[in-house]
DSSP file (Angstrom, degrees, kcal/mol; ACC not computed):
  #  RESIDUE AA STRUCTURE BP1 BP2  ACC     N-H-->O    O-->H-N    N-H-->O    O-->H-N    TCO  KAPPA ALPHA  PHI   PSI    X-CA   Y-CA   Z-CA
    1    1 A X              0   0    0      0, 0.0     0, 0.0     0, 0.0     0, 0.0   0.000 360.0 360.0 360.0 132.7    0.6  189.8  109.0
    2    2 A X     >  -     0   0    0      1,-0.1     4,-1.8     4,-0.0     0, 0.0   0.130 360.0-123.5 -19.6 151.7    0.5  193.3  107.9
    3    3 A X  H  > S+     0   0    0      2,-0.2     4,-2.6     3,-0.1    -1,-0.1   0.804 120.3  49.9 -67.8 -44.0   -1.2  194.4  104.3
    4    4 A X  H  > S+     0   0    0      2,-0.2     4,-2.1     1,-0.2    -1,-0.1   0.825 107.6  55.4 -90.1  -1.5    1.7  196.0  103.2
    5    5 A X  H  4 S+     0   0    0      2,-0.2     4,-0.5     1,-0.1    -2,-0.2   0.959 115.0  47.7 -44.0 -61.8    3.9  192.3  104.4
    6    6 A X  H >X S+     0   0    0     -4,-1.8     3,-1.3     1,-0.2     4,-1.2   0.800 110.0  47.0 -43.1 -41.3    1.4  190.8  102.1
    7    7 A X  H 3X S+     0   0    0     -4,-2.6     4,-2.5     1,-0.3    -1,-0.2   0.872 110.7  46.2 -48.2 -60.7    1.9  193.1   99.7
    8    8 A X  H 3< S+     0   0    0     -4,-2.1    -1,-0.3     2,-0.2    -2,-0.2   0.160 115.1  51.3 -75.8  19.0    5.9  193.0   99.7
    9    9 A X  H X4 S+     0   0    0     -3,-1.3     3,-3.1    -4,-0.5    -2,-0.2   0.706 113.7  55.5 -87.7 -88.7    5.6  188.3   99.7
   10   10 A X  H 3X S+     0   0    0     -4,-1.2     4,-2.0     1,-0.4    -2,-0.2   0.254 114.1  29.0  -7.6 -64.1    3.4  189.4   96.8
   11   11 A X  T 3< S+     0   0    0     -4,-2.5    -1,-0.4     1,-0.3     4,-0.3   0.678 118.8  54.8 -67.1 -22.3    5.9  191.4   94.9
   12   12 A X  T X4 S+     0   0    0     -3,-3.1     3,-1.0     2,-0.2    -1,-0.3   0.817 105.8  52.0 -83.8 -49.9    8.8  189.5   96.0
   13   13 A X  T 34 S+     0   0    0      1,-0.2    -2,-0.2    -4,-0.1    -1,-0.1   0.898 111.7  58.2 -66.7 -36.2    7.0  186.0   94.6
   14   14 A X  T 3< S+     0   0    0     -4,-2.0    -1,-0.2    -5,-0.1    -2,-0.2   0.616  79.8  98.8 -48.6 -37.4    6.8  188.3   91.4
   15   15 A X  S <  S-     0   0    0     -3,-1.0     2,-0.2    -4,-0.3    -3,-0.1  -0.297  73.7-122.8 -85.7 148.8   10.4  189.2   90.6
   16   16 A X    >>  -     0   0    0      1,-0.1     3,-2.0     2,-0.1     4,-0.9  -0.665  41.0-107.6 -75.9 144.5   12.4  187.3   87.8
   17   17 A X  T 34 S+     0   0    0      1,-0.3    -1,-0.1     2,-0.2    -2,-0.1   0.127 113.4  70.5 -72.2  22.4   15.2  186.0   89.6
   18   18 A X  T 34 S+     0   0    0      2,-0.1     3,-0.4     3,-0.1    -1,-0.3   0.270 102.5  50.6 -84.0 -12.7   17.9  188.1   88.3
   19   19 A X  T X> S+     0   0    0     -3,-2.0     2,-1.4     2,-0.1     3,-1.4   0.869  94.4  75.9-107.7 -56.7   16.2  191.2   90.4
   20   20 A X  T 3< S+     0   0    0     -4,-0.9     4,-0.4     1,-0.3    -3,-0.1   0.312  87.7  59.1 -72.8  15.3   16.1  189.0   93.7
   21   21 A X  T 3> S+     0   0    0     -2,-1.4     4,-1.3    -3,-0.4    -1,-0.3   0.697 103.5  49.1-104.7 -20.5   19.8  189.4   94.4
   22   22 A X  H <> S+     0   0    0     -3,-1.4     4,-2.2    -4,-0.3     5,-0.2   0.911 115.8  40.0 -93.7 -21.3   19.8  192.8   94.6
   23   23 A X  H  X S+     0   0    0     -4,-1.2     4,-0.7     1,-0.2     3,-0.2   0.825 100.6  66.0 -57.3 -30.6   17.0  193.2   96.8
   24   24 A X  H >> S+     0   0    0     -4,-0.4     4,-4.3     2,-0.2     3,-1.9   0.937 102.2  52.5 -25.5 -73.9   17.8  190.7   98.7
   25   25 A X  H 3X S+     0   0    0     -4,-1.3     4,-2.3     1,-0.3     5,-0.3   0.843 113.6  54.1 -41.3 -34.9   21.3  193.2   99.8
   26   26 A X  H 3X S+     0   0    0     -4,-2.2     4,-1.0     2,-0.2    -1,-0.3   0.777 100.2  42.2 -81.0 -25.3   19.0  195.5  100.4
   27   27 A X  H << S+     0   0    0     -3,-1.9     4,-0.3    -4,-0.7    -1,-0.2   0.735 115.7  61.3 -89.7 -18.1   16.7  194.3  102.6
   28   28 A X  H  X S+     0   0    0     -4,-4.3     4,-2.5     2,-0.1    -2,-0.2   0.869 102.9  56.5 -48.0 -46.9   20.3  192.8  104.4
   29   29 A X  H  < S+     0   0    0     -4,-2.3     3,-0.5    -5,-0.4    -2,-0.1   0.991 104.6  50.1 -45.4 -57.3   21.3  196.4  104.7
   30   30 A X  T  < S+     0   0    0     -4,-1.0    -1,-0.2     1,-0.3    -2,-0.1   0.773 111.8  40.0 -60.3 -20.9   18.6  197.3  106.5
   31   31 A X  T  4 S+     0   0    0     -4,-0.3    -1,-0.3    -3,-0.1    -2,-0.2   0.534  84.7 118.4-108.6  -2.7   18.4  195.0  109.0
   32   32 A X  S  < S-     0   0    0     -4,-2.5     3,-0.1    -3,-0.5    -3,-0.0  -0.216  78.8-105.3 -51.5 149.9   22.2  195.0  109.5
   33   33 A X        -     0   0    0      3,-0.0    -1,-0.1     2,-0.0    -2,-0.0  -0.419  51.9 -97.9 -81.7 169.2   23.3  196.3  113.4
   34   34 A X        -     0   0    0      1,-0.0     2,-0.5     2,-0.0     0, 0.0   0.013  41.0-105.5 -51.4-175.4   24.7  200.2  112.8
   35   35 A X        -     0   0    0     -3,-0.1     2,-0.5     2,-0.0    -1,-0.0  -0.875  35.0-141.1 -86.8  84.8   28.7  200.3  112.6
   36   36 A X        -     0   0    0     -2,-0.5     2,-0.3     1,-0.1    -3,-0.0  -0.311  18.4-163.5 -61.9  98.0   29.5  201.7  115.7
   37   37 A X        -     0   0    0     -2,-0.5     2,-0.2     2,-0.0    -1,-0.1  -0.643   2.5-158.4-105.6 148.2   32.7  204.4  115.6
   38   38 A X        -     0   0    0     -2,-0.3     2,-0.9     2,-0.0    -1,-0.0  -0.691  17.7-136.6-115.4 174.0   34.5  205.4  118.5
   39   39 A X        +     0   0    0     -2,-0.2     2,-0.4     1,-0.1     3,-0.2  -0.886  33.7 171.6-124.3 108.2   36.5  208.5  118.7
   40   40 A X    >   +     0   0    0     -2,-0.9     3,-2.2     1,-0.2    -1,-0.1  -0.071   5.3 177.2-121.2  62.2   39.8  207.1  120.5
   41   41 A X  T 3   +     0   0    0     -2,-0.4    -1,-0.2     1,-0.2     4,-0.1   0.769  65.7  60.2 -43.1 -37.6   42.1  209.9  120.3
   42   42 A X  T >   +     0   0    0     -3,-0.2     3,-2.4     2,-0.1    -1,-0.2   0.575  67.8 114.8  -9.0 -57.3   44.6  208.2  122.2
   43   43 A X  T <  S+     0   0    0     -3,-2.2    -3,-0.1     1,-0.3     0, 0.0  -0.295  77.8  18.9 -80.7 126.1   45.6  205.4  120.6
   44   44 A X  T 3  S+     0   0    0     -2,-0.1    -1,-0.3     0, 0.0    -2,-0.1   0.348  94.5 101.2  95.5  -9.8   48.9  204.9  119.2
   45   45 A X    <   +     0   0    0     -3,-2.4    -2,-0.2    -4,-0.1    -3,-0.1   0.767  47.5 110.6 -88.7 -14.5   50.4  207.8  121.5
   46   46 A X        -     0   0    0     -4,-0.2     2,-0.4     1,-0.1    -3,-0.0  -0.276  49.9-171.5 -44.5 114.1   52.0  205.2  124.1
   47   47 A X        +     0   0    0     -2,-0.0     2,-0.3     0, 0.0    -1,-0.1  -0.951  21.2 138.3 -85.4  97.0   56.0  205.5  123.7
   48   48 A X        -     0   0    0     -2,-0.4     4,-0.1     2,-0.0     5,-0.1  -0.940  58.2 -67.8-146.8 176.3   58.3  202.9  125.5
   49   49 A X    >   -     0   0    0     -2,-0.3     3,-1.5     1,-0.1     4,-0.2  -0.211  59.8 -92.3 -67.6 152.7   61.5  200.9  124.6
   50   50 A X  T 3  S+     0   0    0      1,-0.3     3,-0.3     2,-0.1    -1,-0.1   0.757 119.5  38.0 -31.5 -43.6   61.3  198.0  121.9
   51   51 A X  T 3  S+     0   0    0      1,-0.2    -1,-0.3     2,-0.1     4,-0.2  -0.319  75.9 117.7-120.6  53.5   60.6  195.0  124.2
   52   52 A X  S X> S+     0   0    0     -3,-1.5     4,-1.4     2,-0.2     3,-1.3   0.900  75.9  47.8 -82.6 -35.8   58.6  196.7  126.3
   53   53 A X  T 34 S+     0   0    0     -3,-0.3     4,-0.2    -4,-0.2    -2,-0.1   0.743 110.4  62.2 -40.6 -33.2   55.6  194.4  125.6
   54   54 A X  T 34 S+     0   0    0      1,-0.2    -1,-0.2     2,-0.1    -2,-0.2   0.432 111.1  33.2 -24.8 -37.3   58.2  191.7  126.1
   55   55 A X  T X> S+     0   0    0     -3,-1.3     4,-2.6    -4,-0.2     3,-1.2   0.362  83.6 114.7-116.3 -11.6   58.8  192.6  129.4
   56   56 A X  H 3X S+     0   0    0     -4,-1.4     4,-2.2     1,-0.3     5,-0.3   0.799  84.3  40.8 -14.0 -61.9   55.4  193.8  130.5
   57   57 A X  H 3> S+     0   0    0      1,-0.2     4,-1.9     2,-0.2     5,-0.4   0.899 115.4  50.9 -82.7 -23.3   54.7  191.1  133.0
   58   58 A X  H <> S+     0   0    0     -3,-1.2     4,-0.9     2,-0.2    -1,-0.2   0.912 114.3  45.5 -58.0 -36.0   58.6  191.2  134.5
   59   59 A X  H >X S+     0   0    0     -4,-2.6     4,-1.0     1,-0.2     3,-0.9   0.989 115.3  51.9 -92.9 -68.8   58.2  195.4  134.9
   60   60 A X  H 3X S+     0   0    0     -4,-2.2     4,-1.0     1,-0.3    -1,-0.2   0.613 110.3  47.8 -63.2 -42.9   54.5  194.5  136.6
   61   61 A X  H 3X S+     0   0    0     -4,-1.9     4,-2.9    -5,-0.3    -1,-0.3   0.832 104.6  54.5 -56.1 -53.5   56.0  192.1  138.9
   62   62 A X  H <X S+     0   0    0     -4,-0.9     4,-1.0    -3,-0.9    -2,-0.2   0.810 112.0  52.3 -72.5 -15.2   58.9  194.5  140.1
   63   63 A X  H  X S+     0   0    0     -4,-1.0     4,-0.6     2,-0.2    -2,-0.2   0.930 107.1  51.4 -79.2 -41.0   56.0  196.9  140.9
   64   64 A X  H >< S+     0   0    0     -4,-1.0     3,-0.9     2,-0.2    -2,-0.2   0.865 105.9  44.9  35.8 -98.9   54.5  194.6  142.6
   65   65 A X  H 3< S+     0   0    0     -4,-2.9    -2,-0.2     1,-0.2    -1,-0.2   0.777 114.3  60.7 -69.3 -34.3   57.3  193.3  145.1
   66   66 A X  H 3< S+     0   0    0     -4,-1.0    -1,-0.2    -5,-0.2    -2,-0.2   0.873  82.3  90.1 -66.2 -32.3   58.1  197.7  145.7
   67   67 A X    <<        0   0    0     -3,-0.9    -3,-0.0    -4,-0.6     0, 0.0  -0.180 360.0 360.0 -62.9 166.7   54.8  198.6  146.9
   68   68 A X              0   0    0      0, 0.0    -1,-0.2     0, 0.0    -4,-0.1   0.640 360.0 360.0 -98.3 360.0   54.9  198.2  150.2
């Protein structure tokens, strides 16, 4: 183990336990994955009649049976 691990058990065995909850969040932050945002302009522009999710697999079928 590192000196400055030892160092931070040290300090860590040290704190009164009213201090070890927020450090605790903190050293969670840090090792938490990034948030990853996507830029999806898209989304939400789709228009079709009410029960078209309803009918999805009927209208996919009749497509289907056209191709040739």
């Amino acid at each position: 183990m590192s000196v400055m691990r030892e160092e931070l058990h040290h300090l860590v065995d040290r704190l009164p336990e009213e201090k070890v909850g927020p450090l605790l969040r903190l050293v969670r932050e840090q090792l938490a994955e990034p948030l990853i945002v996507r830029d999806l302009p898209f989304i939400g522009t789709l228009e079709a009649e009410p029960d078209f999710a309803e009918r999805a697999e009927e209208i996919l079928r009749s497509e289907d049976n056209s191709s040739p």
